[in-house]
DOMITOR-783691 format. One record per residue (C-alpha): x, y, z. Coordinates in steps of 0.2 Angstrom, whole numbers, plus 5000, padded with zeros to 4 digits. Example, Ala and Ser with C-alpha at 12.3 -4.5 7.8 and 13.67 -1.06 7.14 Angstrom:
BEGIN
506249785039506849955036
***
This chain:
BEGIN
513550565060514450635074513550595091514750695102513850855112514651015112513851125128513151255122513751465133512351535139512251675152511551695169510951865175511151885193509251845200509751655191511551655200510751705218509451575215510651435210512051475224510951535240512251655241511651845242512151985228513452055239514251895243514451855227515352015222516251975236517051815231517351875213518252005219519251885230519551745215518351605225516951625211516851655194517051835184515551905178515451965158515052165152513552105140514052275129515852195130516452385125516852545132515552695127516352805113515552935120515352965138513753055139512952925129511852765136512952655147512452455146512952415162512052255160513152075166513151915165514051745171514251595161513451455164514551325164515751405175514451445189513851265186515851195188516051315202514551215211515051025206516851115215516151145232515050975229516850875228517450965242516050925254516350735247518450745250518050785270516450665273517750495276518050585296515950585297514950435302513650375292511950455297511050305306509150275299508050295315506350225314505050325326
***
């Protein structure tokens, strides 16, 4: 029996992304646009045949990817902590 576990894709709608990153909708489009966070996916995945019929304009981000993205800027908070003392317990 094989034990290993694949991760399964899901998607994230935007209320879910806002929630997990603090960020707001329009900093998020933001740092898509700019590379610094990942590409949303068209749920219809395809182009209308007609354009006068119902557009799905509905999107989604990957799971694993917004998830990476976070553990990301977690590492980089570690990398410059060496330069920044130890916060000292202080008993009241």
């Amino acid at each position: 029996m094989d034990t290993k576990h694949t991760p399964q894709k899901r998607f994230i709608r935007l209320p879910e992304v806002l929630s997990r990153t603090g960020y707001g909708r329009t900093t998020i489009y933001r740092k898509m646009e700019d590379g610094s966070f990942p590409s949303s996916v068209k749920l219809d995945g395809r182009p209308p045949k007609n354009p006068e019929a119902f557009d799905s304009r509905a999107i989604a981000w990957i799971e694993d990817e917004v998830e990476q993205w976070m553990e990301s800027r977690i590492e980089e908070r570690g990398l410059g902590s060496a330069d920044v003392p130890p916060r000292q317990n202080i008993v009241r």
